[in-house]
MIBAVO-60097 format. One record per residue (C-alpha): residue number from 0; residue in three letters; x, z, y. Coordinates in steps of 0.25 Angstrom, whole numbers, padded with zeros to 4 digits. Example, Ala and Ser with C-alpha at 12.3 -4.5 7.8 and 13.67 -1.06 7.14 Angstrom:
<tormi><pos>0</pos><code>ALA</code><X>0049</X><Z>0031</Z><Y>-0018</Y></tormi>
<tormi><pos>1</pos><code>SER</code><X>0055</X><Z>0029</Z><Y>-0004</Y></tormi>
//
This chain:
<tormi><pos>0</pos><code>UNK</code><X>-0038</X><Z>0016</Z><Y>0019</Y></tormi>
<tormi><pos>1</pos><code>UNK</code><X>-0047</X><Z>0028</Z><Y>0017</Y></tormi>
<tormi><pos>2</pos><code>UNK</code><X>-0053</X><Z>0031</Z><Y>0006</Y></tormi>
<tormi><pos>3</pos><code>UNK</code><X>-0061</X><Z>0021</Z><Y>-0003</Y></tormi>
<tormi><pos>4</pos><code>UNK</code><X>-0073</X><Z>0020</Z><Y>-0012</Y></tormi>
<tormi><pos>5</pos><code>UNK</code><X>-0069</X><Z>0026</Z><Y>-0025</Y></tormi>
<tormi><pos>6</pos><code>UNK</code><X>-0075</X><Z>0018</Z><Y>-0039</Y></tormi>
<tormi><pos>7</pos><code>UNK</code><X>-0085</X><Z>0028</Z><Y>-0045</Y></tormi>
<tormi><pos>8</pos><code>UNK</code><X>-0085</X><Z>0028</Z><Y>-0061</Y></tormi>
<tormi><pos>9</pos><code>UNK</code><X>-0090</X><Z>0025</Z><Y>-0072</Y></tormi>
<tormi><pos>10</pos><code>UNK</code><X>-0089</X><Z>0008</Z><Y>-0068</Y></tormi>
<tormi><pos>11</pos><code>UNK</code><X>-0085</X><Z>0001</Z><Y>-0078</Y></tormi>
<tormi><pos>12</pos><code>UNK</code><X>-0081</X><Z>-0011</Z><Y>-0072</Y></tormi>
<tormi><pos>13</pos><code>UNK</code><X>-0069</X><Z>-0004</Z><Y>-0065</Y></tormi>
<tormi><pos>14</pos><code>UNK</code><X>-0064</X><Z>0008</Z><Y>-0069</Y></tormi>
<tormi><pos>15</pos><code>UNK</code><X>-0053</X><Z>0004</Z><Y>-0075</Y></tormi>
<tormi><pos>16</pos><code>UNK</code><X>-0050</X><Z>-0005</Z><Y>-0063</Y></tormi>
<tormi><pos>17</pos><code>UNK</code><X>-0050</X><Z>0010</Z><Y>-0055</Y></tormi>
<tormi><pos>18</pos><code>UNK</code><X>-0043</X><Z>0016</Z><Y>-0066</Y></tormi>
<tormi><pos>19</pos><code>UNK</code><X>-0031</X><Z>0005</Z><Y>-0064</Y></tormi>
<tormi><pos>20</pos><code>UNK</code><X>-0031</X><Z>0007</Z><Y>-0049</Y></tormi>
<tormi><pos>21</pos><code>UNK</code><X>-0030</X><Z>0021</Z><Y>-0050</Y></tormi>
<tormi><pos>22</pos><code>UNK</code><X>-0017</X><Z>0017</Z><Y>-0058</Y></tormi>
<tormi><pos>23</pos><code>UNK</code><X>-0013</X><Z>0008</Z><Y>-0049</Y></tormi>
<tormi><pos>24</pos><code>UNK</code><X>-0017</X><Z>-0003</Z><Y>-0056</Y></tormi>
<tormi><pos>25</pos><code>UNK</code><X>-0026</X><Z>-0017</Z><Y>-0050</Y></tormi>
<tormi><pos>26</pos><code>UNK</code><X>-0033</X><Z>-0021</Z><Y>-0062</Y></tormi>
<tormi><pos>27</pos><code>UNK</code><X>-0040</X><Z>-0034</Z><Y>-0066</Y></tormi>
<tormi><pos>28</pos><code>UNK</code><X>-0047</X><Z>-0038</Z><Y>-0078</Y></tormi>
<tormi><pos>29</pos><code>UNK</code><X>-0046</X><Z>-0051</Z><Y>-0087</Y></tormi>
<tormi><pos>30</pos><code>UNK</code><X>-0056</X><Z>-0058</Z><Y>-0096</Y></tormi>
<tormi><pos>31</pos><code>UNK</code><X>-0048</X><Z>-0057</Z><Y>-0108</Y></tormi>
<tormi><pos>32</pos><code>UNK</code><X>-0059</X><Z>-0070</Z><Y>-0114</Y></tormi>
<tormi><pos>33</pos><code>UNK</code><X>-0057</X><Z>-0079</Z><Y>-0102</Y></tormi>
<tormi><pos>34</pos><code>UNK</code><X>-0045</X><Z>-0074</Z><Y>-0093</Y></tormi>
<tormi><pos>35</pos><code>UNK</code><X>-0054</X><Z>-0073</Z><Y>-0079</Y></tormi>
<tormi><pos>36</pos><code>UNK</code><X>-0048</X><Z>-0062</Z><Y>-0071</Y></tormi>
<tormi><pos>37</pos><code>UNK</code><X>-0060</X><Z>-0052</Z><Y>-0067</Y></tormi>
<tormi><pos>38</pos><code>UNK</code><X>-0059</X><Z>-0043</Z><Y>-0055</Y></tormi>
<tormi><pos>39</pos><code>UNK</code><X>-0067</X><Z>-0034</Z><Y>-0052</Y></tormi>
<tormi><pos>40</pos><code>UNK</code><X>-0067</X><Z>-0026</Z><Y>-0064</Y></tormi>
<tormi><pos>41</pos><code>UNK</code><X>-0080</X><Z>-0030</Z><Y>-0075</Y></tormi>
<tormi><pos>42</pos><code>UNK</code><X>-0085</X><Z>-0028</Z><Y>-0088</Y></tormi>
<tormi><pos>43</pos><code>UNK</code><X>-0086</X><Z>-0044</Z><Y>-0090</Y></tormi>
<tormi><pos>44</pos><code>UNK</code><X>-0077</X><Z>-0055</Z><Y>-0087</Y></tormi>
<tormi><pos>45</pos><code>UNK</code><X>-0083</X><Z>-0063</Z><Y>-0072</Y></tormi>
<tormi><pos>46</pos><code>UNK</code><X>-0078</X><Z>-0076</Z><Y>-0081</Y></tormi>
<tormi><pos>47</pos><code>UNK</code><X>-0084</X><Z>-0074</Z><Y>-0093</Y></tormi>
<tormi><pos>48</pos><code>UNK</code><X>-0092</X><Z>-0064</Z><Y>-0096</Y></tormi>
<tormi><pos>49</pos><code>UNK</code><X>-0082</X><Z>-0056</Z><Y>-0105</Y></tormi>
<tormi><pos>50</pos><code>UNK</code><X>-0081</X><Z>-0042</Z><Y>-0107</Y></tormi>
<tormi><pos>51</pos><code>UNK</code><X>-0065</X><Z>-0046</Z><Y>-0111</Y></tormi>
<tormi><pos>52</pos><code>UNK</code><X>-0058</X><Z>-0041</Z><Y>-0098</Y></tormi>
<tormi><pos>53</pos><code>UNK</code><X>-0046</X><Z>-0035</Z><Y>-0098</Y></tormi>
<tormi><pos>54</pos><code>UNK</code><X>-0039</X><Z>-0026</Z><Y>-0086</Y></tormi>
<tormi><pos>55</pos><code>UNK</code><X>-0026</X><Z>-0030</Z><Y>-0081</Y></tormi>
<tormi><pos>56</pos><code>UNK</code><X>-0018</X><Z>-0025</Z><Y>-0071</Y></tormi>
<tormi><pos>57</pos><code>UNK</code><X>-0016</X><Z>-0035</Z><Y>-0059</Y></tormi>
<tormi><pos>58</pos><code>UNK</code><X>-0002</X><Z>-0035</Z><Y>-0051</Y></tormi>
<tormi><pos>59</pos><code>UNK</code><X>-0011</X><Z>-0032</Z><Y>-0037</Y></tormi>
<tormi><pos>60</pos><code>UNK</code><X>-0005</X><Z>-0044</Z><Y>-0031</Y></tormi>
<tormi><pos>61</pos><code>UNK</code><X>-0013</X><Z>-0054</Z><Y>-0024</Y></tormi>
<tormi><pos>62</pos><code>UNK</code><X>-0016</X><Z>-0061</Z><Y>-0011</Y></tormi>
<tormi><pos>63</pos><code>UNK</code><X>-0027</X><Z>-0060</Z><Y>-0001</Y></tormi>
<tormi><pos>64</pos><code>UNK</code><X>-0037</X><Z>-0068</Z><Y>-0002</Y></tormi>
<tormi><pos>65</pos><code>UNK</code><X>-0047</X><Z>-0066</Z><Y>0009</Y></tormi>
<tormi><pos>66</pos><code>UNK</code><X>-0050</X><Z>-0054</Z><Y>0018</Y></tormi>
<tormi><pos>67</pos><code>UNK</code><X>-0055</X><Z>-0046</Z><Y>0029</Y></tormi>
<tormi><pos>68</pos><code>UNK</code><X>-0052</X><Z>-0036</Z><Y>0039</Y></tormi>
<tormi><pos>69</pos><code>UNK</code><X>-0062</X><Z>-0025</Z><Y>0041</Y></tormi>
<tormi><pos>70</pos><code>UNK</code><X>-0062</X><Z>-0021</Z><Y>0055</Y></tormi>
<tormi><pos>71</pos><code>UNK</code><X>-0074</X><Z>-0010</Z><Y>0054</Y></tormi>
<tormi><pos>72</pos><code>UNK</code><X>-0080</X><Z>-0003</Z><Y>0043</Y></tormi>
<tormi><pos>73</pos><code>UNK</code><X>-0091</X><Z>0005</Z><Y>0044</Y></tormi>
<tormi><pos>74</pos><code>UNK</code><X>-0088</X><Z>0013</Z><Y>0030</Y></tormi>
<tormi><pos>75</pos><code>UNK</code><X>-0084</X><Z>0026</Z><Y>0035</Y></tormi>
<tormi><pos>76</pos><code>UNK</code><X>-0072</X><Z>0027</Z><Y>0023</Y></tormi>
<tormi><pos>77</pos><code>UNK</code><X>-0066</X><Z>0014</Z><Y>0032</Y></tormi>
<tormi><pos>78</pos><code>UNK</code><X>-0070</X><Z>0017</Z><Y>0045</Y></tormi>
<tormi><pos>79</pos><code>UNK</code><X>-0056</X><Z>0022</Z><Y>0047</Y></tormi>
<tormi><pos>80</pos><code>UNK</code><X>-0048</X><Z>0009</Z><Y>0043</Y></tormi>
<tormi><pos>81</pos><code>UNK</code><X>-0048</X><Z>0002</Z><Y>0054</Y></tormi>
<tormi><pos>82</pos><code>UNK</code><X>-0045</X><Z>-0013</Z><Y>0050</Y></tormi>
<tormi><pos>83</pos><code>UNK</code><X>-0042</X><Z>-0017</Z><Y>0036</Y></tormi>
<tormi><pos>84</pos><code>UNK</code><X>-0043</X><Z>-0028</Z><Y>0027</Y></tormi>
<tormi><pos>85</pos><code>UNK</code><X>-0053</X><Z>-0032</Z><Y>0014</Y></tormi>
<tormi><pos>86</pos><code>UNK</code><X>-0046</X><Z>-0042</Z><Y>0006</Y></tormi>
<tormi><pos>87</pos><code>UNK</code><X>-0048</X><Z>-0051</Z><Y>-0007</Y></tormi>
<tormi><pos>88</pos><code>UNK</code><X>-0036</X><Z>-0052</Z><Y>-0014</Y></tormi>
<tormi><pos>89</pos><code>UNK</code><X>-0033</X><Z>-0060</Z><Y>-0023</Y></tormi>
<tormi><pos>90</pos><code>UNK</code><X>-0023</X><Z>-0055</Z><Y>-0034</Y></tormi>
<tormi><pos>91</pos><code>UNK</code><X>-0014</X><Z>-0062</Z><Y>-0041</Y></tormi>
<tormi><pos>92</pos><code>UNK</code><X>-0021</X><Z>-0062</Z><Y>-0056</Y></tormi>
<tormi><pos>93</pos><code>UNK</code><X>-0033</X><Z>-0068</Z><Y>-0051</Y></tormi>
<tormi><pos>94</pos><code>UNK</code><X>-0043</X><Z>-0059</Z><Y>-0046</Y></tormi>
<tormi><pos>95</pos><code>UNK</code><X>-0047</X><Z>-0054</Z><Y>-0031</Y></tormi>
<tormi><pos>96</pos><code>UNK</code><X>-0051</X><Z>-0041</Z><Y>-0026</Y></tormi>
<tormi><pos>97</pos><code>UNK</code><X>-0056</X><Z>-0034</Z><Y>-0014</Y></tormi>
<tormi><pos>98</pos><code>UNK</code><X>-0047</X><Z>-0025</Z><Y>-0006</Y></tormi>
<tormi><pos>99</pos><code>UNK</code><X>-0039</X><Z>-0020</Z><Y>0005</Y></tormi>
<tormi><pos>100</pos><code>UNK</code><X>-0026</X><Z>-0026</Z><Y>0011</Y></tormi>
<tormi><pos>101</pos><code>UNK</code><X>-0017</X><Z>-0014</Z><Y>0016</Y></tormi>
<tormi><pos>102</pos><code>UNK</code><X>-0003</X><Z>-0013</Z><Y>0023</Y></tormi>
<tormi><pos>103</pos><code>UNK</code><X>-0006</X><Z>-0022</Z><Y>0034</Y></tormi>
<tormi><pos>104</pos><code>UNK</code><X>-0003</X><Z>-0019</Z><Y>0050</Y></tormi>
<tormi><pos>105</pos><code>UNK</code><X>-0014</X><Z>-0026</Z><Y>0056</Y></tormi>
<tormi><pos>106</pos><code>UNK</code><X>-0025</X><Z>-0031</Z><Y>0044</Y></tormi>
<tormi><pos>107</pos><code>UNK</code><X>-0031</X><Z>-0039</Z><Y>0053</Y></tormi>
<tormi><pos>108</pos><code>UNK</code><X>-0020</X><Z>-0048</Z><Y>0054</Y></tormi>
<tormi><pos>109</pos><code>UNK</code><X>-0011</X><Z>-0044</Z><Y>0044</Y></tormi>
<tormi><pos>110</pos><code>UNK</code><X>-0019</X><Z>-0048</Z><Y>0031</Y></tormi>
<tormi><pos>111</pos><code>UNK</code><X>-0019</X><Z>-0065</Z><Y>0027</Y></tormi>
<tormi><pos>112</pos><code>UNK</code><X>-0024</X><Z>-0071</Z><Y>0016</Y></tormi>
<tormi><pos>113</pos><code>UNK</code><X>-0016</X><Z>-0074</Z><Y>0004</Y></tormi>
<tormi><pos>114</pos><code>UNK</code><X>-0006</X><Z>-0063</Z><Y>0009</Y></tormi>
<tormi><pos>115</pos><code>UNK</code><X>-0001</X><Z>-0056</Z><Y>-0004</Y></tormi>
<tormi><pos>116</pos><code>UNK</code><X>-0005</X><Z>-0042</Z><Y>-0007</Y></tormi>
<tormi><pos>117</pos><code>UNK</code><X>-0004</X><Z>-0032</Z><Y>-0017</Y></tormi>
<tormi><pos>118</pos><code>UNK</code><X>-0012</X><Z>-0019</Z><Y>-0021</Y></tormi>
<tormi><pos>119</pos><code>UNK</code><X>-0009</X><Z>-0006</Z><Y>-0018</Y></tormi>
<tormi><pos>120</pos><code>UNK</code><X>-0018</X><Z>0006</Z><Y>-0023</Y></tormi>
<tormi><pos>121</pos><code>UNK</code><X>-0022</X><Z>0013</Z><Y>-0010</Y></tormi>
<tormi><pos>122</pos><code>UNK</code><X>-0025</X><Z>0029</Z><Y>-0014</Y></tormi>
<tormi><pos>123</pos><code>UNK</code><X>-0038</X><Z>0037</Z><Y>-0009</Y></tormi>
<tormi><pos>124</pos><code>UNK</code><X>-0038</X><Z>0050</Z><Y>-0004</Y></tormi>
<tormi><pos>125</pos><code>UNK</code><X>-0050</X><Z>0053</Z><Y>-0011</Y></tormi>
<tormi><pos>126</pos><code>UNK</code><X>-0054</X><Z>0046</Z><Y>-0024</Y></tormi>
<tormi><pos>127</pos><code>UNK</code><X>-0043</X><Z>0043</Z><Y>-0037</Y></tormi>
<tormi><pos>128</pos><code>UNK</code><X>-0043</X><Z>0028</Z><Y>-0035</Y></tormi>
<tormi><pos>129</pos><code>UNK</code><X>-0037</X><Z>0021</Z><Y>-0025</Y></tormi>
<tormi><pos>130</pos><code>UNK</code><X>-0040</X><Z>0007</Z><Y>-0020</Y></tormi>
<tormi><pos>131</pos><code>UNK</code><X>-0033</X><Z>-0006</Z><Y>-0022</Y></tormi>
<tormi><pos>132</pos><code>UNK</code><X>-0027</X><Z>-0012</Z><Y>-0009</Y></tormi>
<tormi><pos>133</pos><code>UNK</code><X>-0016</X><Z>-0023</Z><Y>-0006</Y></tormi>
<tormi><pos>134</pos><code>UNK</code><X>-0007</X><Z>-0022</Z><Y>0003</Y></tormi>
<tormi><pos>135</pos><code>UNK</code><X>0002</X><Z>-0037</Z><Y>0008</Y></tormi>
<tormi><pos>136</pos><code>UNK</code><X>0014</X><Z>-0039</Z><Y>0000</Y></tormi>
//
């Protein structure tokens, strides 16, 4: 893939969501009041309203859920991709998150839903924080 979009700071909602990708590290947080898992990263609680979340690491194992593949894109940064596929997963704590599936022959016909995945931090050239992607298991 070449390279992404980078997170620009300060951003309060996911900084420390980078900072653990950085480490290698898919984060989640959990309402500490109501236990609803909440992705993406925010300041309150999408089940309750609570400013009680805590981050915790997920294992980055999951399943696809639903996705495309994207034949042509205009976006110059991925004109030179070819074919490649845009996937929700769905991972195995309970949340679901937009990303690339990676490692495949042919991504038109090699990706299915429910196939298993897990993440894999795929590194820029430019830019300190590499992007989550999954790859089948």
């Amino acid at each position: 893939m070449p390279d992404r979009p980078q997170p620009r700071f300060p951003e309060p909602n996911t900084q420390k969501y980078w900072e653990a990708v950085k480490e290698g590290r898919l984060t989640y947080q959990q309402c500490a009041d109501c236990n609803t898992v909440v992705f993406t990263p925010r300041i309150l609680c999408t089940g309750c309203g609570s400013s009680n979340l805590a981050w915790k690491d997920s294992s980055g194992e999951g399943k696809v859920y639903t996705y495309t593949v994207v034949r042509q894109n205009r976006n110059p940064s991925f004109a030179p991709l070819g074919a490649y596929v845009l996937a929700w997963i769905d991972l195995d704590e309970g949340f679901r998150m937009l990303s690339n599936v990676v490692g495949v022959n042919d991504p038109t016909t090699d990706v299915k839903c429910d196939m298993r995945v897990k993440v894999e931090f795929e590194k820029q050239d430019s830019g300190e924080y590499p992007i989550p992607v999954f790859r089948p298991v």
